[in-house]
DRENDO-1510 file (C-alpha; in Angstrom, 1 decimal, always signed):
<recs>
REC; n; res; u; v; w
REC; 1; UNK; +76.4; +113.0; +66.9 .
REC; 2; UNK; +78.9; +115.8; +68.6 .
REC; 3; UNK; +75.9; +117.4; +70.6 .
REC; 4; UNK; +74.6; +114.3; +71.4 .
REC; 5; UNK; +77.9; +112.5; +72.7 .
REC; 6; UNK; +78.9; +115.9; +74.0 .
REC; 7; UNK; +75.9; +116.2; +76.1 .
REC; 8; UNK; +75.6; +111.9; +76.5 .
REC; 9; UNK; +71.9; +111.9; +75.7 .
REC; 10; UNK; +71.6; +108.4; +74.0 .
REC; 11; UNK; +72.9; +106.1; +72.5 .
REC; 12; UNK; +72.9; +104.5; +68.2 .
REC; 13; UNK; +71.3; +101.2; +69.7 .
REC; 14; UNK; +69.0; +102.8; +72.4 .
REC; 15; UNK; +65.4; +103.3; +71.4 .
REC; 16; UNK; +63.9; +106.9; +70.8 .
REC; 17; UNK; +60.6; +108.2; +71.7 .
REC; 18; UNK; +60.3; +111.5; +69.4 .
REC; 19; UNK; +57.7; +114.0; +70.8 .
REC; 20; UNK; +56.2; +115.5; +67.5 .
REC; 21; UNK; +53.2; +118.0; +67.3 .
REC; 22; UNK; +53.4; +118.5; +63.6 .
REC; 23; UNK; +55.7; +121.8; +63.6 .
REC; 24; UNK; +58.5; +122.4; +61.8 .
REC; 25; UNK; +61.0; +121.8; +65.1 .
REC; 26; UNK; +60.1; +118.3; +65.9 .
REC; 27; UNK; +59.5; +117.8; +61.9 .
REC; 28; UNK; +62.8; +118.8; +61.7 .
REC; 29; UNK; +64.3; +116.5; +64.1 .
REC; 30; UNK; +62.5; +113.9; +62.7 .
REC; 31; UNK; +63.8; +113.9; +60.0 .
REC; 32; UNK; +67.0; +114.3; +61.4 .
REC; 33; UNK; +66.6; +111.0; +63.4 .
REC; 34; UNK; +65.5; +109.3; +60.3 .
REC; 35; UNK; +68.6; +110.5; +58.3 .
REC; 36; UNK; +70.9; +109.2; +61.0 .
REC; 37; UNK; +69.0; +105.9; +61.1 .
REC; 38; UNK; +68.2; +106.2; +64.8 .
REC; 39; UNK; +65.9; +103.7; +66.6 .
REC; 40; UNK; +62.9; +106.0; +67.5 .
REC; 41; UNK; +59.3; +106.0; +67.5 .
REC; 42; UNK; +56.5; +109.2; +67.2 .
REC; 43; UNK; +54.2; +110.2; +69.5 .
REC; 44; UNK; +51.6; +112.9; +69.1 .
REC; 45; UNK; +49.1; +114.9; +71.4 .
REC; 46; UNK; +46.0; +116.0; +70.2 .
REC; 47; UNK; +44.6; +118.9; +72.6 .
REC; 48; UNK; +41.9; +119.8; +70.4 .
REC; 49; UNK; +42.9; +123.9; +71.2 .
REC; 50; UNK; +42.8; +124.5; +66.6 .
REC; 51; UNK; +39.3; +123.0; +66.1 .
REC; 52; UNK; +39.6; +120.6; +62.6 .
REC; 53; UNK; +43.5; +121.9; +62.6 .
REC; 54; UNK; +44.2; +120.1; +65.7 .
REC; 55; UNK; +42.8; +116.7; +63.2 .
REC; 56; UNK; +44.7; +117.7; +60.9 .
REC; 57; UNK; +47.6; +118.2; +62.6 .
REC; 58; UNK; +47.5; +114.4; +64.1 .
REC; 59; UNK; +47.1; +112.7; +60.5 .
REC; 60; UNK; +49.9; +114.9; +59.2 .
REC; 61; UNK; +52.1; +112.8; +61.9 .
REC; 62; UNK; +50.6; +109.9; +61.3 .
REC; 63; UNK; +51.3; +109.8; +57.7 .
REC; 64; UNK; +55.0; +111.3; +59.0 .
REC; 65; UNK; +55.6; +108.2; +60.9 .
REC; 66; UNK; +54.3; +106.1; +57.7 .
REC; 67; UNK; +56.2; +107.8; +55.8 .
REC; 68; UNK; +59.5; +106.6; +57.9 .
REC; 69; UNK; +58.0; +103.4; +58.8 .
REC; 70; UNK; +58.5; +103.9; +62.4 .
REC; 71; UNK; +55.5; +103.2; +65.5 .
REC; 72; UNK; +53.2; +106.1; +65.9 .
REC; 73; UNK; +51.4; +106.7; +69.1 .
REC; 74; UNK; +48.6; +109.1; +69.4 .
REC; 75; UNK; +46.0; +110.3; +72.4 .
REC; 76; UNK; +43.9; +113.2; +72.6 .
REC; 77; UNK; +43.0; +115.4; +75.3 .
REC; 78; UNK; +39.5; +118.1; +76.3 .
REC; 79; UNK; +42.4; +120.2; +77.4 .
REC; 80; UNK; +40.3; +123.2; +78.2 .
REC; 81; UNK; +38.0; +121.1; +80.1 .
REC; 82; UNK; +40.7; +120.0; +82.3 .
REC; 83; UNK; +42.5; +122.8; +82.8 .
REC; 84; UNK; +39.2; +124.4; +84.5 .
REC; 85; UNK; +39.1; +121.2; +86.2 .
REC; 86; UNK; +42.2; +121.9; +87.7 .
REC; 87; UNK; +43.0; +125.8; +88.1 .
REC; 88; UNK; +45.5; +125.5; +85.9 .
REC; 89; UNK; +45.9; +127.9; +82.3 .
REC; 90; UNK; +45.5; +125.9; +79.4 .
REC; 91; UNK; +49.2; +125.9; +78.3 .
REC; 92; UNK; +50.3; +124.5; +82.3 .
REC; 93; UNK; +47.6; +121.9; +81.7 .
REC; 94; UNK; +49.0; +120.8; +77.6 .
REC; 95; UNK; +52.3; +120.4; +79.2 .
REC; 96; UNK; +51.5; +118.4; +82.6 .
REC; 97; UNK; +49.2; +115.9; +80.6 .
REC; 98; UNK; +51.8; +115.4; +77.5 .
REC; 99; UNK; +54.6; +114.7; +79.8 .
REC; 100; UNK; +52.6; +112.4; +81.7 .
REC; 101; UNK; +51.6; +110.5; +78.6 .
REC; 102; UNK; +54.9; +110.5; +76.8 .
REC; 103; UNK; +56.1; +109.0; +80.3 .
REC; 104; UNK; +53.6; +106.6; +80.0 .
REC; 105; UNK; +54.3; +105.7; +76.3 .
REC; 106; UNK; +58.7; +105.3; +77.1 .
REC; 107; UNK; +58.1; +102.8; +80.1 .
REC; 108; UNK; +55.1; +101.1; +78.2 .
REC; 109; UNK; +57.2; +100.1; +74.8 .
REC; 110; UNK; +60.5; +100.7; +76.6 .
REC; 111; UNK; +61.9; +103.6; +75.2 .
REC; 112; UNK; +65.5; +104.8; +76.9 .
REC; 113; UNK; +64.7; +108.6; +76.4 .
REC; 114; UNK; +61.8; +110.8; +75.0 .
REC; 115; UNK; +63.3; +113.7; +72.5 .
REC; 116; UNK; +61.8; +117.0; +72.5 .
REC; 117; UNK; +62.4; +119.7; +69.6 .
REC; 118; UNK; +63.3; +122.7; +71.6 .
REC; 119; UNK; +66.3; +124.7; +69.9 .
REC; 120; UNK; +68.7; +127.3; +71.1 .
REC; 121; UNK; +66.3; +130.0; +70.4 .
REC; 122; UNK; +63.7; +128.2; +72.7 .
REC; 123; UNK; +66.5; +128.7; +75.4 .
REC; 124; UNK; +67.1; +132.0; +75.0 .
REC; 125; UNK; +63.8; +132.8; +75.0 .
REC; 126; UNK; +63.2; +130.9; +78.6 .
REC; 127; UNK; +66.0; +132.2; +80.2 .
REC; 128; UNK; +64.4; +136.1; +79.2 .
REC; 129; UNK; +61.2; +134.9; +80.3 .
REC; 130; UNK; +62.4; +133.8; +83.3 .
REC; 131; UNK; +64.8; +136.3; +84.1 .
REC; 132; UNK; +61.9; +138.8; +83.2 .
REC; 133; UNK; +59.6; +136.9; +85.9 .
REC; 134; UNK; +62.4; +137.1; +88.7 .
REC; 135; UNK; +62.7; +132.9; +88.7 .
REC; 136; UNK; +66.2; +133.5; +90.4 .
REC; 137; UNK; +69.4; +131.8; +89.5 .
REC; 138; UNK; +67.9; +128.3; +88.3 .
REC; 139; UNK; +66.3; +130.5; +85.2 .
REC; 140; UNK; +69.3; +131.7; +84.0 .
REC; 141; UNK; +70.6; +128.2; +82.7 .
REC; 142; UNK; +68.0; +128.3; +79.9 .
REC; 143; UNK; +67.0; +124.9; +79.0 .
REC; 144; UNK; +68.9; +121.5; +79.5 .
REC; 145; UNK; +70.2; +118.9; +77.2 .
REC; 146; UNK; +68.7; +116.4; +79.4 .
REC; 147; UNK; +66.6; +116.3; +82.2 .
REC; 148; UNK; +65.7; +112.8; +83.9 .
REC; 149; UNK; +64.4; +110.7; +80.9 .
REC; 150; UNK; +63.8; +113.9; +78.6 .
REC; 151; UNK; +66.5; +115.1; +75.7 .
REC; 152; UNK; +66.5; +118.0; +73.7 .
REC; 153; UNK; +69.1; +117.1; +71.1 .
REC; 154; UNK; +67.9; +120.4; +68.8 .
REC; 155; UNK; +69.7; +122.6; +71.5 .
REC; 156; UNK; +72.6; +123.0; +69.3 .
REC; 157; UNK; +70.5; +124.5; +66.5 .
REC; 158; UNK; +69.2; +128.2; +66.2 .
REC; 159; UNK; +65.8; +128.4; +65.1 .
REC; 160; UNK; +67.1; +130.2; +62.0 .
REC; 161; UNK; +69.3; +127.6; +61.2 .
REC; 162; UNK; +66.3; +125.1; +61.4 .
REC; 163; UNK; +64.3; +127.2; +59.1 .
REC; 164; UNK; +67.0; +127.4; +56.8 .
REC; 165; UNK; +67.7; +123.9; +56.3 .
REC; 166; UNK; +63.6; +123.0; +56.1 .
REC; 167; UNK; +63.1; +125.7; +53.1 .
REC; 168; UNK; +65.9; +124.0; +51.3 .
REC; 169; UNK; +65.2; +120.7; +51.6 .
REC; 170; UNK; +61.5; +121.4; +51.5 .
REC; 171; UNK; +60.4; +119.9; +54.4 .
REC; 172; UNK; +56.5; +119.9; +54.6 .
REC; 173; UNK; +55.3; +121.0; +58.2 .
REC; 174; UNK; +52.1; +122.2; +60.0 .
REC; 175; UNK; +51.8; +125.7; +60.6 .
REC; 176; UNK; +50.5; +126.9; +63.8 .
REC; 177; UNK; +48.7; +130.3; +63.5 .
REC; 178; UNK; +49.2; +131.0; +67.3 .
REC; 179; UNK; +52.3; +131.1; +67.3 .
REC; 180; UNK; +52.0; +134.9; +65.8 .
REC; 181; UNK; +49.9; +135.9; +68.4 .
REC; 182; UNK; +51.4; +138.5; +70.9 .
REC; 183; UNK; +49.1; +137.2; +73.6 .
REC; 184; UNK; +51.4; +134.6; +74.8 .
REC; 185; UNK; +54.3; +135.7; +77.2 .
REC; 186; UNK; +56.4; +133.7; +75.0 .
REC; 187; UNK; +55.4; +135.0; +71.7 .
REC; 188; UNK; +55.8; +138.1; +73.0 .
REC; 189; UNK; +59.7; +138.0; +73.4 .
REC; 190; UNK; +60.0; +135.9; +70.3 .
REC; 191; UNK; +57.9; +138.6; +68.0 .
REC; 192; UNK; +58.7; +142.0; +70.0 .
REC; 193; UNK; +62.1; +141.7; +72.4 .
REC; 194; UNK; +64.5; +139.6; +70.0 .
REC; 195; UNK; +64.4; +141.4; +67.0 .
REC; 196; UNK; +65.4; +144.5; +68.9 .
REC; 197; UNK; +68.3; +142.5; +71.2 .
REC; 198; UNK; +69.6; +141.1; +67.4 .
REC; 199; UNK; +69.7; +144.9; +66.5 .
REC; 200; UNK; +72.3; +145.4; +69.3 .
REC; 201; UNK; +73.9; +141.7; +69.0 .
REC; 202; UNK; +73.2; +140.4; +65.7 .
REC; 203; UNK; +75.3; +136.5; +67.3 .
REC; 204; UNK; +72.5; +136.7; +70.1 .
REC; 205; UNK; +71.6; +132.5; +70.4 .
REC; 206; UNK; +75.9; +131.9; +70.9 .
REC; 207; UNK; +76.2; +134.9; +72.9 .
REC; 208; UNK; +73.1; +133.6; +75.6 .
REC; 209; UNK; +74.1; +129.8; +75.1 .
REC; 210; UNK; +77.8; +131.0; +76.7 .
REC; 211; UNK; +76.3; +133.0; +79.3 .
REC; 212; UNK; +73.9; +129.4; +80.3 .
REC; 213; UNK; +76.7; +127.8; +80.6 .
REC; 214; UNK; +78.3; +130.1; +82.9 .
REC; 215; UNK; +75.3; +130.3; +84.9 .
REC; 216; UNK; +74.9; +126.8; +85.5 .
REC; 217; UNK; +78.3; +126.7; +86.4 .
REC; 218; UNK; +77.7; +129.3; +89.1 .
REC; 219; UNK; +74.2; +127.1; +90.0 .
REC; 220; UNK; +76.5; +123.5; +90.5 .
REC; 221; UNK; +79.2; +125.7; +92.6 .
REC; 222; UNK; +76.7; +127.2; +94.6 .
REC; 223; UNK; +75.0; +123.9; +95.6 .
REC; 224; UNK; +77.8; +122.4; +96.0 .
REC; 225; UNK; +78.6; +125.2; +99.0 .
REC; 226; UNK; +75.0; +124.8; +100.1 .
REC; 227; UNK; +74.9; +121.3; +100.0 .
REC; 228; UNK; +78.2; +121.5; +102.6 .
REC; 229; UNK; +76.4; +123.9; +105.3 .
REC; 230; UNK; +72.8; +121.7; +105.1 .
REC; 231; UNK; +75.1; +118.4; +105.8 .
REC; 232; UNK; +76.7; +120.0; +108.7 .
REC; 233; UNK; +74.0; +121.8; +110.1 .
REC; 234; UNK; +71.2; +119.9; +109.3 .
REC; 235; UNK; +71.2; +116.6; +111.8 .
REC; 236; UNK; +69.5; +113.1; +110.7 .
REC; 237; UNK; +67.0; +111.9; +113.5 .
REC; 238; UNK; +65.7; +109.2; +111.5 .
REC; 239; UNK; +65.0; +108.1; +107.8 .
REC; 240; UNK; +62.3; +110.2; +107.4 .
REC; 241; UNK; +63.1; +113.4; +109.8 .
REC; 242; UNK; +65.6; +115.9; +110.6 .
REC; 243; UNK; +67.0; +118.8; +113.3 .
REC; 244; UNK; +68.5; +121.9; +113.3 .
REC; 245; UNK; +68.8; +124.5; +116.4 .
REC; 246; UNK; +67.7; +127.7; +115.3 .
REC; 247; UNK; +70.8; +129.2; +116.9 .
REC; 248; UNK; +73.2; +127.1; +114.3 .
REC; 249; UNK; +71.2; +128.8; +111.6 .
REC; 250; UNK; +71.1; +132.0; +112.3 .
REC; 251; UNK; +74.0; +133.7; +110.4 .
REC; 252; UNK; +71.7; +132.3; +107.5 .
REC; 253; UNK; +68.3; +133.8; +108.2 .
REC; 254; UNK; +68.3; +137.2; +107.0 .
REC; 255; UNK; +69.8; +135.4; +103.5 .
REC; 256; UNK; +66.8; +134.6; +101.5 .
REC; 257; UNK; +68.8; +133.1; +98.8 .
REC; 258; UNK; +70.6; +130.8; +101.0 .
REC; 259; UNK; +67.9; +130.0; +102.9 .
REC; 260; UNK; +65.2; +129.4; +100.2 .
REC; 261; UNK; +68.3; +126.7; +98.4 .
REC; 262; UNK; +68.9; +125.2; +102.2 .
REC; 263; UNK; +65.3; +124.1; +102.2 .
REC; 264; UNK; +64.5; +123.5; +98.6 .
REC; 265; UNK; +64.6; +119.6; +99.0 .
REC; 266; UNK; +62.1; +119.7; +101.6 .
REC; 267; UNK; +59.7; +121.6; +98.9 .
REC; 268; UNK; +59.7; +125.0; +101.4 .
REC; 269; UNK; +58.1; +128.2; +99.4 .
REC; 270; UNK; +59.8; +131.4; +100.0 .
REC; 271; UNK; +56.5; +132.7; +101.6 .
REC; 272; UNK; +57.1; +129.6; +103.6 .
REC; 273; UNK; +60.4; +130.8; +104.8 .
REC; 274; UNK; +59.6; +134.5; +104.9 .
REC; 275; UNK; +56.6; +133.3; +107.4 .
REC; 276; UNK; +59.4; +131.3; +109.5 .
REC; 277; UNK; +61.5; +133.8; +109.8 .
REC; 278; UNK; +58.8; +136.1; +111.1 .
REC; 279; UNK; +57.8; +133.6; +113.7 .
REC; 280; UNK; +61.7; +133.0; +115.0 .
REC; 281; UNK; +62.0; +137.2; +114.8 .
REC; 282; UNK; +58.8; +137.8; +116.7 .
REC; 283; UNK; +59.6; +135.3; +119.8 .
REC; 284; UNK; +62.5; +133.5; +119.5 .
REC; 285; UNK; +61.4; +130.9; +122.3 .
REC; 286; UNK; +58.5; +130.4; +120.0 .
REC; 287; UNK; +57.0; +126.7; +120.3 .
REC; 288; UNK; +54.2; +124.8; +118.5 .
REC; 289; UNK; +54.3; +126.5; +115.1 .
REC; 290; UNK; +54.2; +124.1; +112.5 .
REC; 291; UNK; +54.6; +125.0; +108.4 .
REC; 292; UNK; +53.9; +122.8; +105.9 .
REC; 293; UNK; +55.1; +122.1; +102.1 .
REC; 294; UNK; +54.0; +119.6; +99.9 .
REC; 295; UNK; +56.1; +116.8; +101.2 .
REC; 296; UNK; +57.3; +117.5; +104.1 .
REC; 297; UNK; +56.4; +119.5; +107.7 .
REC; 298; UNK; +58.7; +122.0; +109.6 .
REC; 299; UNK; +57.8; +122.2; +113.6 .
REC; 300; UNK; +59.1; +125.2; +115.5 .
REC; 301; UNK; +60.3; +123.5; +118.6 .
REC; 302; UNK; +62.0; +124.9; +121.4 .
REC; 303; UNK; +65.3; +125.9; +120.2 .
REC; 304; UNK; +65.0; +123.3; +117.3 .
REC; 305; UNK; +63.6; +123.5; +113.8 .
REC; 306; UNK; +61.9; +119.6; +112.9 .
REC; 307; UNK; +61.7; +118.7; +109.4 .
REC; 308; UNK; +59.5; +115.9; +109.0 .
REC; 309; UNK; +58.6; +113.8; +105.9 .
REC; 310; UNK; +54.8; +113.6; +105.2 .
REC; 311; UNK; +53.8; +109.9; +104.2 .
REC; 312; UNK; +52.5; +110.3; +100.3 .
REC; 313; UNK; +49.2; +109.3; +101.4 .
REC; 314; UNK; +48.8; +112.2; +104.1 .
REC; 315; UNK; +48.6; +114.7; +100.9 .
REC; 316; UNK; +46.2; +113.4; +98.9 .
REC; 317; UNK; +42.5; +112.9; +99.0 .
REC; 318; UNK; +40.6; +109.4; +98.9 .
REC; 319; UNK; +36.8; +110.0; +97.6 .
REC; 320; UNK; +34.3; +107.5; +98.8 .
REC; 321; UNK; +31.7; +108.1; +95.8 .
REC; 322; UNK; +29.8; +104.7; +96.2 .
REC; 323; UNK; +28.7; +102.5; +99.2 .
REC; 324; UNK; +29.7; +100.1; +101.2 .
REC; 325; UNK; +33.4; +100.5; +100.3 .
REC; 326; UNK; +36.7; +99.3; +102.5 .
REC; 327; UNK; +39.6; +101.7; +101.6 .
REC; 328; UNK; +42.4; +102.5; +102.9 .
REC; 329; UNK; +44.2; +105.9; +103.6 .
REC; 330; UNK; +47.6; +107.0; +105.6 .
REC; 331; UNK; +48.5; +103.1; +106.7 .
REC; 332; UNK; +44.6; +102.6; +108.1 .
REC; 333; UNK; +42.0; +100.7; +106.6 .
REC; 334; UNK; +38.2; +101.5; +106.9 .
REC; 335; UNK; +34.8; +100.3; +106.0 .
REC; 336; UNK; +32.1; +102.6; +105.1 .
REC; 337; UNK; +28.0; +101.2; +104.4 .
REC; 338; UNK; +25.0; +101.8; +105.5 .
REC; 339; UNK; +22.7; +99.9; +107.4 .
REC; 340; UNK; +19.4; +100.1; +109.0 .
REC; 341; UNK; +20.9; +99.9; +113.0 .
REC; 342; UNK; +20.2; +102.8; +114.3 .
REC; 343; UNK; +21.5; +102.3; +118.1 .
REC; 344; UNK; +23.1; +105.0; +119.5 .
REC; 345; UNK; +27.0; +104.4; +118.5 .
REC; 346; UNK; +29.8; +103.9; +121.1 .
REC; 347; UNK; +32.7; +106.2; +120.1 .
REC; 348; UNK; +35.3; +104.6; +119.0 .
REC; 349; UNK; +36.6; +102.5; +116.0 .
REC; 350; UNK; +33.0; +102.0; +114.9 .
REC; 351; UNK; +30.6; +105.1; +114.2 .
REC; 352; UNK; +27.2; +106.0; +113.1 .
REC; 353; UNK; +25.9; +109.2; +111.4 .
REC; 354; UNK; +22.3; +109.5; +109.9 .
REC; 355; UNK; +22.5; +109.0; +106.5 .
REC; 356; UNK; +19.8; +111.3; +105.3 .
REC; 357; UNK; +22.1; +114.0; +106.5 .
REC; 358; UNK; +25.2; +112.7; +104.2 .
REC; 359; UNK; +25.9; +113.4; +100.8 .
REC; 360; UNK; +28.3; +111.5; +98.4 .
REC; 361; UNK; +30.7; +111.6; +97.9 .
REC; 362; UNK; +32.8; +111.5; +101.3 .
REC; 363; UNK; +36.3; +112.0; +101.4 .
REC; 364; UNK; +39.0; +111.2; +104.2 .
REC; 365; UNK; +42.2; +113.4; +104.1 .
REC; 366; UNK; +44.0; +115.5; +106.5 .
REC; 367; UNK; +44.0; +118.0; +108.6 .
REC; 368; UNK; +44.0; +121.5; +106.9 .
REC; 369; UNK; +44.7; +125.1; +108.3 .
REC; 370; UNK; +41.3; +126.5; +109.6 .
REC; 371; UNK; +39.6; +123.2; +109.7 .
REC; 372; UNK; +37.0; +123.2; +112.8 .
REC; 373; UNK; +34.0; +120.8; +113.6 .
REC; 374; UNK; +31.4; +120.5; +116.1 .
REC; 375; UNK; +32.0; +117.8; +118.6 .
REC; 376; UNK; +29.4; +115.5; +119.3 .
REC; 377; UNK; +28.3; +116.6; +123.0 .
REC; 378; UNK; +29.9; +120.2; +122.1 .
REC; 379; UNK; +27.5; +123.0; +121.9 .
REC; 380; UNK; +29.9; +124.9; +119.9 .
REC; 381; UNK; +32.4; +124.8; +117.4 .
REC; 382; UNK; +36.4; +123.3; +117.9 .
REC; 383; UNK; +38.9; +123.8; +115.4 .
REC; 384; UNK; +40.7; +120.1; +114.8 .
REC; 385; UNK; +43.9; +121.9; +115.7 .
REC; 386; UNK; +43.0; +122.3; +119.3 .
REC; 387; UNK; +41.1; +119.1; +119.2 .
REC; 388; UNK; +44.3; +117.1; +118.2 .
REC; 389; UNK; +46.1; +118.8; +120.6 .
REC; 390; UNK; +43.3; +117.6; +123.9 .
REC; 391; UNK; +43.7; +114.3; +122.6 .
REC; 392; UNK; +47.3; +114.4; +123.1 .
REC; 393; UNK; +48.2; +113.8; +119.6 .
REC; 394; UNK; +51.7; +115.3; +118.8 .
REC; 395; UNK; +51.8; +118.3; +116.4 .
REC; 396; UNK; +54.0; +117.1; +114.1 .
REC; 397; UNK; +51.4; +114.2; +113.5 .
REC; 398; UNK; +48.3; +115.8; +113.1 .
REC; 399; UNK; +48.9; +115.9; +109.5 .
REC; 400; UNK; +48.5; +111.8; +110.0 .
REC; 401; UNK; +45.1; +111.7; +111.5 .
REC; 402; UNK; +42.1; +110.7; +109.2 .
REC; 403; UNK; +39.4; +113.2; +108.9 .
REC; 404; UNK; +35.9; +112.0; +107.0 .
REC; 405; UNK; +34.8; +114.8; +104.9 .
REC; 406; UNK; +30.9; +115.3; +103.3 .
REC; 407; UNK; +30.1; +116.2; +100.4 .
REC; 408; UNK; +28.9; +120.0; +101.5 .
REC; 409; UNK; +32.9; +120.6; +103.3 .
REC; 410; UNK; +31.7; +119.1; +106.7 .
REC; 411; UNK; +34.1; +117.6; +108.6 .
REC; 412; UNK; +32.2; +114.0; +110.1 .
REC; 413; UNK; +34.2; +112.5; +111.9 .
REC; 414; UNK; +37.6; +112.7; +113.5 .
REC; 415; UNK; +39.0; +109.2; +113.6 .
REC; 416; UNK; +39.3; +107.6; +115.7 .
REC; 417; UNK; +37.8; +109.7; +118.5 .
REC; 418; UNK; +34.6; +112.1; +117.5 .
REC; 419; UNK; +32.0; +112.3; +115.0 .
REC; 420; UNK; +30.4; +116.1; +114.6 .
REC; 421; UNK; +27.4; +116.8; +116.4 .
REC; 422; UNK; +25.3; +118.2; +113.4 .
REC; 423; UNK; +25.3; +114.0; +112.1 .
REC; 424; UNK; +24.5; +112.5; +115.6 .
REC; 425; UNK; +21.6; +109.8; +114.8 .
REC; 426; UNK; +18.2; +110.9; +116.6 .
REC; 427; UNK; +15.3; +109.2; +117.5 .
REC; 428; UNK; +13.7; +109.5; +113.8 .
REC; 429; UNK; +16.7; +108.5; +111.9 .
REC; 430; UNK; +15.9; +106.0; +109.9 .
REC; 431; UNK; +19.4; +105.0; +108.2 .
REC; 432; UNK; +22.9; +105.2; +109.1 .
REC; 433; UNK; +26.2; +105.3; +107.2 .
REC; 434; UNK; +29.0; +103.0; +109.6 .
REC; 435; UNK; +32.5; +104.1; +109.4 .
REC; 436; UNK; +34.6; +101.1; +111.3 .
REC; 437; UNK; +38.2; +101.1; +111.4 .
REC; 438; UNK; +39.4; +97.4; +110.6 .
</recs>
């Protein structure tokens, strides 16, 4: 329990979840929660990435959790599938949908924690990796003990010590052939760059889990430092925005580290910043300019740097695959069907389009960098930027207004105020789909 207290990950009486894929880490631990007569329950992913082994795999840790007569919870995932799906490599996609699950599986059967079996050798091998990929200070730290609801409690282990202790106790675990494969980044350092570091420094593990500790010493100082200029500099206008005159910040600019960690809450790139600064460099009146991270909006206006909070909604993408169908997106609730009236529509909170000329499904999100339509009564093209900005909306909304998307990218309407010209209904429409605003 020393690494545990030490580290206050759980505690005797609080419940367990134990991520195990079969291995001999999260065997190990297994068995180490078992010995210690912990509270705990399995759960296993099946990515089907090892054809039959992959099966095999999962009834090896079903029979593990039968063995210790603890709950066993299983899923399986077309991992490949999704990660095409999403853009994402194959080892990104494993880890998003696990977590997700095992998230899923703690609230579910209330669980305090979920344990993963990553060791000190794991850590050492992420902080080289990251250090390798230039991930900055944060990457130095190596892995945590805990991290929101996730524990690691084998971070006190080497993974020499956990091999040692499995051979003698004859542990039975799954053997994963990829693991020997140099093709993986990871691999890579494990198979190629440690046994030559262990020539140098045969005490490497304690010699790297000292130097983590330092680092993230040096990380909690140096937010604590950042945290003290963004509080002072950094003005509340409301709950959901903020203010800074670019004149206040300027002894920070040309500082990219300072500058990425004074915007990290706000979900700011570096490209991001780089991009600001150029702006601010370029014309330092400069007004209008608007940048955008995943939560949030940053408006260059006059003098004044606006940090805005984007409502969740704003973000995503709501897909109309079926009709009729009332949803609603951003605060706003609409009704979509089709119907056979094919007067000419008033523009407004109630529009037609011909529906020959629509495909499903539709979606309604935001406005995106580039977007332009054509504007019923327009004989050319607008981009929705400019159009937002006749009808007077301010820039740091225009993130807010609804735009109705076909199936082929065309923008369809601009709620509340224009539907594109392309979808106008003519004299031998003979169907129209309704968008009205409720």
């Amino acid at each position: 329990m020393g690494f545990i207290d030490e580290h206050g990950l759980f505690t005797p009486e609080e419940r367990i979840l134990l991520a195990v894929s079969g291995g001999k880490d999260s065997v190990f631990m297994t068995h180490l929660f078992a010995a210690a007569k912990f509270n705990f329950g399995i759960a296993h992913c099946n990515f089907h990435l090892r054809g039959g082994n992959s099966d095999r795999d999962e009834e090896f840790v079903r029979e593990l959790a039968t063995h210790f007569h603890v709950p066993f919870y299983r899923t399986d995932f077309d991992t490949k599938a999704i990660a095409e799906e999403r853009h994402l490599s194959i080892q990104m996609a494993a880890r998003d949908l696990r977590y997700a699950w095992f998230e899923d599986i703690r609230n579910k059967y209330q669980y305090e924690v979920i344990a993963l079996a990553q060791h000190q050798t794991d850590s050492m091998e992420t902080m080289l990796l990251n250090l390798v990929r230039g991930t900055g200070i944060r990457g130095l730290h190596g892995i945590l003990p805990k991290r929101g609801n996730l524990i690691r409690p084998l971070l006190g282990f080497t993974s020499e010590e956990i091999g040692t202790y499995v051979e003698k106790e004859k542990i039975n675990y799954r053997e994963d052939a990829s693991n020997n494969e140099t093709k993986y980044a990871r691999n890579k350092i494990r198979l190629d760059v440690l046994p030559a570091l262990r020539a140098i420094n045969p005490t490497l593990e304690s010699t790297f889990a000292v130097s983590a500790q330092r680092f993230r010493a040096l990380e909690t100082f140096l937010e604590t430092q950042v945290n003290v200029v963004r509080e002072a500099i950094f003005l509340k206008i409301n709950e959901h925005s903020l203010r800074v005159r670019v004149s206040v910040l300027q002894p920070y600019i040309d500082n990219d580290f300072v500058m990425y960690e004074l915007f990290r809450p706000f979900g700011f790139s570096m490209s991001v910043l780089t991009d600001l600064d150029r702006a601010l460099q370029q014309d330092k009146s400069t007004t209008g300019k608007v940048f955008y991270s995943q939560t949030h909006s940053l408006l260059i206006d006059r003098g004044e740097l606006l940090i805005k909070k984007l409502n969740p909604s704003i973000s995503s993408v709501l897909v109309i695959d079926e009709l009729p169908k009332q949803v609603e997106w951003n605060g706003k609730a609409f009704r979509v069907y089709i119907s056979s009236d094919t007067e000419l529509p008033d523009q407004g909170t109630n529009v037609k389009i011909d529906a020959d000329k629509v495909a499903l499904p539709i979606s309604i999100r935001s406005w995106r960098q580039g977007d332009s339509f054509k504007p019923l009564g327009f004989k050319g093209r607008k981009k929705i930027s400019d159009f937002l900005i006749n009808q007077k909306v301010p820039l740091d909304q225009k993130t807010e207004v609804p735009l109705f998307v076909n199936a082929n990218g065309d923008i369809l309407w601009v709620a509340p105020w224009r539907i594109d010209d392309r979808y106008k209904i003519t004299p031998k429409t003979q169907k129209v789909i309704i968008f009205e605003q409720l």
